[in-house]
N, C-alpha and C positions, 0 to 999 in steps of 0.2 A: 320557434326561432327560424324554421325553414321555410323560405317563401316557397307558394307553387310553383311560378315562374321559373325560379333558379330548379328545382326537380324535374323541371320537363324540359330546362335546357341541359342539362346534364344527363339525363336519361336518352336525349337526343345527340350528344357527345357521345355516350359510351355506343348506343347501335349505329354511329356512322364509325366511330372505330372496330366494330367487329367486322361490319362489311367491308373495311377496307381490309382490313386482316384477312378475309373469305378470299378475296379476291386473288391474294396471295399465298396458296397455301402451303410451297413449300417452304416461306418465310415462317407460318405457323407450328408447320412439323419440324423446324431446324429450333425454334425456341421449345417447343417441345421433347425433344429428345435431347435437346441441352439441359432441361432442366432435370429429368430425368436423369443422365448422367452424374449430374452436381449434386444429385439427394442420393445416390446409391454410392458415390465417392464417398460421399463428407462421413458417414463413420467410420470408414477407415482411416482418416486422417486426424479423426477427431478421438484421442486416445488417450484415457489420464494417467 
């Protein structure tokens, strides 16, 4: 059901999005330590 076509535009989607992220990378380490944050919070919050 997957054309090649659409796989190698996609797969050229995602590495033009990592280098632009590279480029950036304390935008990378701020999503990073957020997310980090939010998984070491949430079982505390998360309590039956």
């Amino acid at each position: 059901m997957s054309q090649p076509g659409m796989l190698a535009a996609l797969r050229e989607i995602i590495r033009r999005d990592i280098v632009l992220a590279l480029r950036r990378r304390s935008d990378v380490m701020t999503t990073v330590l957020f997310f980090i944050m939010v998984a070491s919070l949430f079982p505390l919050g998360h309590r039956t």
